[in-house]
DRENDO-1510 file (C-alpha; in Angstrom, 1 decimal, always signed):
<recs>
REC; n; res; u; v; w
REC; 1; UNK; -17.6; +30.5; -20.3 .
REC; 2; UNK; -17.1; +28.1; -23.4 .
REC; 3; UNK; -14.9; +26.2; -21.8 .
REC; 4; UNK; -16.5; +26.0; -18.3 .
REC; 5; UNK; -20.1; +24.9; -20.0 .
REC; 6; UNK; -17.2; +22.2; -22.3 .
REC; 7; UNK; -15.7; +21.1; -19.1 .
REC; 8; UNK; -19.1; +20.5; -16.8 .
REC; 9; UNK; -20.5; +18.5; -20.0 .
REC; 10; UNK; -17.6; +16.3; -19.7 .
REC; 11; UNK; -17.6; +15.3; -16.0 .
REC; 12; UNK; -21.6; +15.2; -16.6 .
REC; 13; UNK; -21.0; +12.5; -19.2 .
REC; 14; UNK; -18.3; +10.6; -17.2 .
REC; 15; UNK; -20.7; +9.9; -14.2 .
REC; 16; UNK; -22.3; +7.5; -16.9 .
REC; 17; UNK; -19.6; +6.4; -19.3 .
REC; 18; UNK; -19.5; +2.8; -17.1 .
REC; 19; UNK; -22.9; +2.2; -18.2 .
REC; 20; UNK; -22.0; +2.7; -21.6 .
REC; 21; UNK; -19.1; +0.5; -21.6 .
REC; 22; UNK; -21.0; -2.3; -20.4 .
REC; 23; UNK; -22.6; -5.1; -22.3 .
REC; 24; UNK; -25.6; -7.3; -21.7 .
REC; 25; UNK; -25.6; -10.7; -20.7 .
REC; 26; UNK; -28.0; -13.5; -20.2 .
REC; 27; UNK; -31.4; -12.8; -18.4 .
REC; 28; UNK; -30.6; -8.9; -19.1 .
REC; 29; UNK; -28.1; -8.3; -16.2 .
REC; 30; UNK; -25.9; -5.5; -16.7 .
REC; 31; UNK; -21.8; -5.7; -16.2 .
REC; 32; UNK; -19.9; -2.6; -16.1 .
REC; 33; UNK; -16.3; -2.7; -18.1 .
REC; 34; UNK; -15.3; +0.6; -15.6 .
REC; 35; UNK; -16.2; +2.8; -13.1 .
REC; 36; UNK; -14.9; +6.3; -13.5 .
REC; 37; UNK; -13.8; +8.9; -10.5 .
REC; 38; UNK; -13.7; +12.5; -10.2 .
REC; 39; UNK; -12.7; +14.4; -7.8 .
REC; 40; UNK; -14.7; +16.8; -6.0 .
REC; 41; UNK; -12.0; +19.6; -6.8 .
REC; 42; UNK; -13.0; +19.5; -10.5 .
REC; 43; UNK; -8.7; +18.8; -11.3 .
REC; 44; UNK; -9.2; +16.8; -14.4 .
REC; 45; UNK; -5.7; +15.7; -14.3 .
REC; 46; UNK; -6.6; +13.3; -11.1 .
REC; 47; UNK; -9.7; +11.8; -12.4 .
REC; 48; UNK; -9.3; +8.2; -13.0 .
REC; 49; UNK; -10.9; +4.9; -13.8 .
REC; 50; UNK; -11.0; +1.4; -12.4 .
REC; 51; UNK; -11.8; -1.7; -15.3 .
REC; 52; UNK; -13.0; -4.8; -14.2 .
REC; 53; UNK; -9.7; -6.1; -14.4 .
REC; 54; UNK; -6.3; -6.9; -16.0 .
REC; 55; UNK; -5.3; -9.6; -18.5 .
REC; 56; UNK; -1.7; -9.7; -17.8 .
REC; 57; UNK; -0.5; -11.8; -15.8 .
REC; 58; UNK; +1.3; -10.8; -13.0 .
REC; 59; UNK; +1.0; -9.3; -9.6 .
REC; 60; UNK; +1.8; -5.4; -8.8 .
REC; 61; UNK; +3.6; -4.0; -5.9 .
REC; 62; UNK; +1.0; -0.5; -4.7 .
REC; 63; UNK; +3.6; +1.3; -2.9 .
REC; 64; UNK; +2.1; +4.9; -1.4 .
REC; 65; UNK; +5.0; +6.4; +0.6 .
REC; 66; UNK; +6.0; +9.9; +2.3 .
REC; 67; UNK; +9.1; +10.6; +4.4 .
REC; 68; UNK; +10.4; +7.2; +4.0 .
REC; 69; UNK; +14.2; +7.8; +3.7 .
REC; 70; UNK; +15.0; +5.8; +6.4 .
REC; 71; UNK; +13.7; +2.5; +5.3 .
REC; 72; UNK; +13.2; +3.2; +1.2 .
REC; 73; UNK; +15.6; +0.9; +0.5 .
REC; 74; UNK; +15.4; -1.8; +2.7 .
REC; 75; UNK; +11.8; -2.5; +1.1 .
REC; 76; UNK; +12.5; -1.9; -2.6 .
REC; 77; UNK; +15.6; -4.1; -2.4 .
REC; 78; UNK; +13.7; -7.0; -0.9 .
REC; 79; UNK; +10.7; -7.1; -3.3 .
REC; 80; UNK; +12.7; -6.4; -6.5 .
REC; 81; UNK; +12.5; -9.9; -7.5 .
REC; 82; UNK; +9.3; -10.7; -5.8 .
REC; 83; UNK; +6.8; -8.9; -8.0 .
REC; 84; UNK; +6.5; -8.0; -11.8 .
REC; 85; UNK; +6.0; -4.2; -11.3 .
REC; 86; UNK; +6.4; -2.1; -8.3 .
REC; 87; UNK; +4.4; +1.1; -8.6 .
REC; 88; UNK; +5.7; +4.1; -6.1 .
REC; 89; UNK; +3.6; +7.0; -5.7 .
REC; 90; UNK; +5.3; +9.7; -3.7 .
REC; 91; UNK; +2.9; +12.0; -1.8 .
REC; 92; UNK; +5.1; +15.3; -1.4 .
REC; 93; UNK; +7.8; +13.7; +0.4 .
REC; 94; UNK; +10.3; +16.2; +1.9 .
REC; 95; UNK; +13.3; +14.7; +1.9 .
REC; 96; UNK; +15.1; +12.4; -0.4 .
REC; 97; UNK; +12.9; +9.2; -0.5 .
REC; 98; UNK; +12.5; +10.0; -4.5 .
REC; 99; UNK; +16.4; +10.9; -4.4 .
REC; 100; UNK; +16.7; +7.4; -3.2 .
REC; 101; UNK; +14.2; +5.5; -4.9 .
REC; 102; UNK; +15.5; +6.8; -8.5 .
REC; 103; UNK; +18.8; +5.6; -7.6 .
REC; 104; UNK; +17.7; +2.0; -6.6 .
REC; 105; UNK; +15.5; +2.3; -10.0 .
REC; 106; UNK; +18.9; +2.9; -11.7 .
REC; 107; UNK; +21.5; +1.1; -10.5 .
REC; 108; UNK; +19.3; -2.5; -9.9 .
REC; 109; UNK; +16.4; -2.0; -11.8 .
REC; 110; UNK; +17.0; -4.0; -15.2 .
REC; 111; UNK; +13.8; -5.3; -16.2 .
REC; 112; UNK; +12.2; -1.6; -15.6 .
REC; 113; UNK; +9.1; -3.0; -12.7 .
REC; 114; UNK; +10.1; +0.6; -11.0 .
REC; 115; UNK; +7.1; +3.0; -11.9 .
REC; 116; UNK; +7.9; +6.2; -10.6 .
REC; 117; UNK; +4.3; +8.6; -9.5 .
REC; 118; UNK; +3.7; +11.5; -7.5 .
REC; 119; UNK; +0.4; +12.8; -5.7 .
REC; 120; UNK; +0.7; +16.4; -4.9 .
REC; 121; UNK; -1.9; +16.8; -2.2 .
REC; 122; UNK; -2.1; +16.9; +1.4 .
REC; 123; UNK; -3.8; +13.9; +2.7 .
REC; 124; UNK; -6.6; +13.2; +5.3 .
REC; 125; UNK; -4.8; +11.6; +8.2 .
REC; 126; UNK; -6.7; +8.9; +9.9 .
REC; 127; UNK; -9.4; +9.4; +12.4 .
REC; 128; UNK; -11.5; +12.7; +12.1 .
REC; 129; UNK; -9.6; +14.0; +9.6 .
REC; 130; UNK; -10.7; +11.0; +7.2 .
REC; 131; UNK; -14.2; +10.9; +8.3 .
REC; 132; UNK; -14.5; +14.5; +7.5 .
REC; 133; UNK; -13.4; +14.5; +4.4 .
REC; 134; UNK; -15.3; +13.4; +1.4 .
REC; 135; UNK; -14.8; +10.5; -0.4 .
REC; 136; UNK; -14.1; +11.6; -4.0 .
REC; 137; UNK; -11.7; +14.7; -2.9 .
REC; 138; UNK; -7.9; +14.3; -3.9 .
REC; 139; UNK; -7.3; +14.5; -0.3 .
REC; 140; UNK; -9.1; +11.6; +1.0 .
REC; 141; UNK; -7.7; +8.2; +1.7 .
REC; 142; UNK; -9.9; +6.5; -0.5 .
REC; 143; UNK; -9.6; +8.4; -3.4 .
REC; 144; UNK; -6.1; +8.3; -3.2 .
REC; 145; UNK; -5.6; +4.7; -2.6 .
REC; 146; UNK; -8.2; +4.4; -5.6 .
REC; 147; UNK; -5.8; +6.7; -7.8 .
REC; 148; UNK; -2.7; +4.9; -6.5 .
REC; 149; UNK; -4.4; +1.4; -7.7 .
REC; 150; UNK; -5.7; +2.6; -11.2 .
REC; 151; UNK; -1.7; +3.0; -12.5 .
REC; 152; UNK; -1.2; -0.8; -11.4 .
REC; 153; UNK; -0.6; -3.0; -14.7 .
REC; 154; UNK; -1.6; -6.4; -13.9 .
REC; 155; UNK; -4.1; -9.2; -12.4 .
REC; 156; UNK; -2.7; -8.9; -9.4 .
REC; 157; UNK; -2.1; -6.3; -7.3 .
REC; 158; UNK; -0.4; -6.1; -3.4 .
REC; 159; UNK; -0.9; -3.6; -1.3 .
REC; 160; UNK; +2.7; -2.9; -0.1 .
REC; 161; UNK; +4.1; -0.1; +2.5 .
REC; 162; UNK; +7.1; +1.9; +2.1 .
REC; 163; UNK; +8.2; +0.7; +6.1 .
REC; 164; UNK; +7.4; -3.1; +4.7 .
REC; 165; UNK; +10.8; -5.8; +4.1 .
REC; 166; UNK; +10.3; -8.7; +2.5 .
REC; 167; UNK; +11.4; -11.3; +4.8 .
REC; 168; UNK; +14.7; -13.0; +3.4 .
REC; 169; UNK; +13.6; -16.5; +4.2 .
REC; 170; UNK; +10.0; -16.2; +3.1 .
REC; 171; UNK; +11.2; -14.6; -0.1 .
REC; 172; UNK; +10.9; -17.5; -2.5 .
REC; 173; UNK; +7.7; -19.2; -1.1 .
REC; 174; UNK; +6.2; -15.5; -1.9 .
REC; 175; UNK; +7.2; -15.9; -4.7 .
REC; 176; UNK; +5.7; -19.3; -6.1 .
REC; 177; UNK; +3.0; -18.2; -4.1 .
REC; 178; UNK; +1.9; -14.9; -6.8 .
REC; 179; UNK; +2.8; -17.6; -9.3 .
REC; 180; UNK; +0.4; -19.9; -8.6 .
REC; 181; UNK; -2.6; -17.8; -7.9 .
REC; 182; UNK; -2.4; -16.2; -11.4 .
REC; 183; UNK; -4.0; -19.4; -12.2 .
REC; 184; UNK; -6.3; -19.8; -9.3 .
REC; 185; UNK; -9.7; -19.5; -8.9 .
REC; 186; UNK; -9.3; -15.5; -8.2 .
REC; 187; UNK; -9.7; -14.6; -4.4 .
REC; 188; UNK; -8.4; -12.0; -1.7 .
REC; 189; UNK; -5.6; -13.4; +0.1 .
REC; 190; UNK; -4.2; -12.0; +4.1 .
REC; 191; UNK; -0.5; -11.5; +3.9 .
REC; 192; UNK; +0.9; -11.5; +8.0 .
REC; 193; UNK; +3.8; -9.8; +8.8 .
REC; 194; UNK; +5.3; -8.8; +12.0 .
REC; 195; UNK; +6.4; -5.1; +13.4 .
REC; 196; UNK; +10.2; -4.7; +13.9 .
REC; 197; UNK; +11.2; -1.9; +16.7 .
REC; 198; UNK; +14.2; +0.0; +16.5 .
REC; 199; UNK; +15.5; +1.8; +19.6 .
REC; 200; UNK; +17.4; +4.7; +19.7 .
REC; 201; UNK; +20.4; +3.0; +20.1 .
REC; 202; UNK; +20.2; +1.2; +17.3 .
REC; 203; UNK; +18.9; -2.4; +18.4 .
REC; 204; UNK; +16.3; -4.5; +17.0 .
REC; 205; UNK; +13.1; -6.2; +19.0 .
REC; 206; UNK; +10.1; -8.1; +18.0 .
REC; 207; UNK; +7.0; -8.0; +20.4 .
REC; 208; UNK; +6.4; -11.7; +21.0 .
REC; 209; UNK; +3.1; -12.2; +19.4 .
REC; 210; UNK; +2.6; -9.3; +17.9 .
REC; 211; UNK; +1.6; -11.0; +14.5 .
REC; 212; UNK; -0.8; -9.0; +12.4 .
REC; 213; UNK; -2.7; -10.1; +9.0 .
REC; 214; UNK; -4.6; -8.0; +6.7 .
REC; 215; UNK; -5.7; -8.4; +3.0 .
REC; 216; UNK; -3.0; -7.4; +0.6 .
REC; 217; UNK; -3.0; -9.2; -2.5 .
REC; 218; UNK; -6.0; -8.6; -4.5 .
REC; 219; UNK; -7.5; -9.0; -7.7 .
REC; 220; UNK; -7.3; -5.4; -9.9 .
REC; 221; UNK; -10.4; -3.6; -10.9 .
REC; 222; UNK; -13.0; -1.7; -9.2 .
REC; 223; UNK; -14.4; -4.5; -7.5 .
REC; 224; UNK; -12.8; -4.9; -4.6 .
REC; 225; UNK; -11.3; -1.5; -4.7 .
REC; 226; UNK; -11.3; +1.0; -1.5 .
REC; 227; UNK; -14.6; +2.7; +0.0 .
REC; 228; UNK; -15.1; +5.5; +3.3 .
REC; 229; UNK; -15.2; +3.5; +7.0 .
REC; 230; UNK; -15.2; +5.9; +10.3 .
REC; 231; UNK; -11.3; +5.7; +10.7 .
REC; 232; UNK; -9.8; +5.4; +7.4 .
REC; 233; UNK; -10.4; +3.7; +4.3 .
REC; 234; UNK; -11.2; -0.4; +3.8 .
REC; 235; UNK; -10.9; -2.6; +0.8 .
REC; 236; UNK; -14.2; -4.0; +0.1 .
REC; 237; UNK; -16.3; -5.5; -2.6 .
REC; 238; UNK; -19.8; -5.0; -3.9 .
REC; 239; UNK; -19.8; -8.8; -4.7 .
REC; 240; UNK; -17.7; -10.2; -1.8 .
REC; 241; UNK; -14.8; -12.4; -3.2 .
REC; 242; UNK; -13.2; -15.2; -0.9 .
REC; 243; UNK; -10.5; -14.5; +1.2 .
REC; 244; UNK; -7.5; -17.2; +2.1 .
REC; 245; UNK; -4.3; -16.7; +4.2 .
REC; 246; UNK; -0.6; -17.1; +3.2 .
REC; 247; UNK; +0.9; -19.4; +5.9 .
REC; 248; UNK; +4.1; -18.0; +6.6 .
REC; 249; UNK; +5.3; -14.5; +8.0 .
REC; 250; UNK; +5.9; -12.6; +5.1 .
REC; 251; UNK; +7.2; -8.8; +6.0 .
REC; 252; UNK; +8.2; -7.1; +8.6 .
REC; 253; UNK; +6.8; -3.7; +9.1 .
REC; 254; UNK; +9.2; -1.5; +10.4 .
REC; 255; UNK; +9.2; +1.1; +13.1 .
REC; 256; UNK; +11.7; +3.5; +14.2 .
REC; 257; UNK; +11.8; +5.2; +17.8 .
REC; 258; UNK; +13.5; +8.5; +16.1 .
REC; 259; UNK; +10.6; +8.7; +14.0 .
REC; 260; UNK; +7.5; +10.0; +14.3 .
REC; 261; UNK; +5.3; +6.5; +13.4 .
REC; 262; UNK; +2.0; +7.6; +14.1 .
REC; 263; UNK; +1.8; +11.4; +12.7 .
REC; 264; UNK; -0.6; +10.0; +10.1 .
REC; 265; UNK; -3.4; +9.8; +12.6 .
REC; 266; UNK; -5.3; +12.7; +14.3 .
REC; 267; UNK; -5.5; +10.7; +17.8 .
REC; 268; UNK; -3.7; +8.6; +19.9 .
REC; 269; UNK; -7.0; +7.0; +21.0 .
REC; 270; UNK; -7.0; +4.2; +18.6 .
REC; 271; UNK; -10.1; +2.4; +17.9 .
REC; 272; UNK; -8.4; -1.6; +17.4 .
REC; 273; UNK; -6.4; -3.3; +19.7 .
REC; 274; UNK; -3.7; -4.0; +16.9 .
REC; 275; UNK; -3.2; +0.2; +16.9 .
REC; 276; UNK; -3.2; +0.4; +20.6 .
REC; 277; UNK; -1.0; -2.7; +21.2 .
REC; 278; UNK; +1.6; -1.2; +18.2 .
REC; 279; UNK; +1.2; +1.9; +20.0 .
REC; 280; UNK; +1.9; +1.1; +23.4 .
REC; 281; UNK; +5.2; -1.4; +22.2 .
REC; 282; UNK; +6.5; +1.7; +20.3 .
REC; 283; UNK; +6.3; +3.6; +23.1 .
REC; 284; UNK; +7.9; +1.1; +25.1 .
REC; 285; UNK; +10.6; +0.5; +23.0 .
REC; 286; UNK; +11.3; +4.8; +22.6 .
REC; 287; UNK; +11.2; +5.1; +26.3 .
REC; 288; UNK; +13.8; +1.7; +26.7 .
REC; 289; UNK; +11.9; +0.0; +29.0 .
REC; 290; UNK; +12.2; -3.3; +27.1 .
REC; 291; UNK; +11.4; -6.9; +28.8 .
REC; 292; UNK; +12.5; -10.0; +27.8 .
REC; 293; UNK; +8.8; -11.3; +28.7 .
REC; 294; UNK; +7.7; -9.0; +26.3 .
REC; 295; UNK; +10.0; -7.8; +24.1 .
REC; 296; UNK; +12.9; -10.5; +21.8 .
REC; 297; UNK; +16.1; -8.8; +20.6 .
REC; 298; UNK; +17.7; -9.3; +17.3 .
REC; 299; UNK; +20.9; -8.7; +15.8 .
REC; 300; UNK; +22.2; -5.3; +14.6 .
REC; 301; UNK; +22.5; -6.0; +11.4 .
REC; 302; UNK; +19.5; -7.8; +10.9 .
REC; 303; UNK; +18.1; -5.5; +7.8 .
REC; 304; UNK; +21.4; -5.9; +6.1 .
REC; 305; UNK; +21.0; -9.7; +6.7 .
REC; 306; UNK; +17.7; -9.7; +4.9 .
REC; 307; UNK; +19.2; -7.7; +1.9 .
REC; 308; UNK; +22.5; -9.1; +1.1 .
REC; 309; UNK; +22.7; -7.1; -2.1 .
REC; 310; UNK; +23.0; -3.8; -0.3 .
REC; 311; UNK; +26.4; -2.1; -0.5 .
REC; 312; UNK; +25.2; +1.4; -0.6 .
REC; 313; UNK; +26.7; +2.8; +2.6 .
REC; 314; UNK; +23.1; +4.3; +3.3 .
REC; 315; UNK; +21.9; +0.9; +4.6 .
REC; 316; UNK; +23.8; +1.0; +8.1 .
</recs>
């Protein structure tokens, strides 16, 4: 009983401590230095908090992956350079992602940016699932993408996919790119990348057109940070920050007709063009009815291309 009553006091007192660790400033406004969460499970071990931001410079690499064995290494290898830490949080991936990710963190990882995390719960896939699920529960979107965000170490932080490469010729503009912004007026910035198929034979197509741009690089702290929409979970902020555009195609975001691409959603009747147009290419591309009007090839050994460091005999 003692330690129940010990326990409620202390998630009663962390619903205020942000107001505590603020400070007044001229005409009696009120800044918060952090914004605690906890989760609705009462697992003390996955509350967190969000500060108003970071002082070192730098930009972080917010890497939440599952199941990505087939294309692990492809993205690590091609962002190694490009940011100062890369932070992986593995949510209960079943087959050797982590084997793989340990090794790259190993054998290439020098300068220690690999930060190795793992979130043990199921997670809300998108669509009902999400909606119905509340906000500060380990298993939502938003409080996992919170969680994921609070082990990030500097100003910067880029939201980065597991199925993501870092395109070999846009590799050193990105890179002068998170160098100049640390000393920027701080905004959001859209990153645009383009979806690369793979058939089941092997071969590589880009849907002509098909370039899509969301906001990716972002200043840390709780404001932005991730809130609850109908289908899944959006950064915003409580005092809106600009948002500019990186020029140049940056990533490609990978999708593989052996794998199952969109098991993360709860429908197949997606609610934005983008998700129905990716859909309907993928589907496409499984079912090799590929077009030239629609549909450009590339060469086999393009991801090897883009990665000429890789000599593990994994990257085939």
């Amino acid at each position: 009983m003692r330690r129940w009553i010990r326990d409620q006091r202390k998630r009663l007192l962390s619903r205020y401590r942000s107001f505590f660790l603020g400070k007044r400033i001229n005409e009696g406004r009120f800044i918060a230095r952090k914004v605690d969460f906890n989760n609705v499970e009462g697992l003390l071990n996955f509350d967190f908090s969000l500060f108003s931001g970071r002082e070192r410079n730098g930009t972080s690499a917010m890497l939440r992956v599952k199941n990505e064995e087939a294309k692990i290494e492809y993205c690590l290898r091609s962002i190694l350079t490009a940011f100062d830490e890369i932070v992986v949080v593995d949510n209960e991936s079943k087959d050797k992602t982590l084997d793989i990710v340990r090794k790259i963190k190993e054998e290439t990882d020098r300068e220690d940016k690999i930060k190795i995390f793992s979130y043990p719960f199921k997670i809300a896939r998108c669509g009902s699932e999400h909606w119905n699920t509340p906000e500060n529960s380990v298993h939502s979107l938003v409080y996992y993408y919170n969680w994921a965000l609070s082990q990030c170490s500097h100003r910067y932080v880029c939201k980065w996919d597991g199925d993501m490469v870092l395109r070999e010729e846009a590799l050193e503009s990105f890179k002068i790119f998170l160098q100049r912004i640390q000393s920027q007026t701080t905004k959001c910035w859209i990153v645009p990348g383009q979806t690369l198929y793979r058939d089941l034979a092997g071969n590589y197509y880009l849907a002509k057109g098909e370039i899509n741009g969301e906001v990716r690089v972002f200043p840390y702290g709780f404001n932005p940070r991730y809130h609850k929409a109908e289908h899944w979970e959006v950064l915003k902020g409580e005092r809106p920050l600009d948002i500019d555009r990186v020029d140049a195609i940056v990533f490609y975001e990978l999708k593989f007709a052996d794998e199952e691409e969109f098991s993360h959603w709860t429908t197949t009747d997606f609610p934005t063009p983008r998700k129905r147009r990716e859909w309907e290419n993928f589907q496409l591309i499984k079912e090799g009815k590929v077009t030239d009007s629609r549909f450009e090839e590339l060469p086999a050994c393009l991801l090897n291309a883009q990665l000429p460091c890789i000599t593990n005999s994994r990257a085939t």
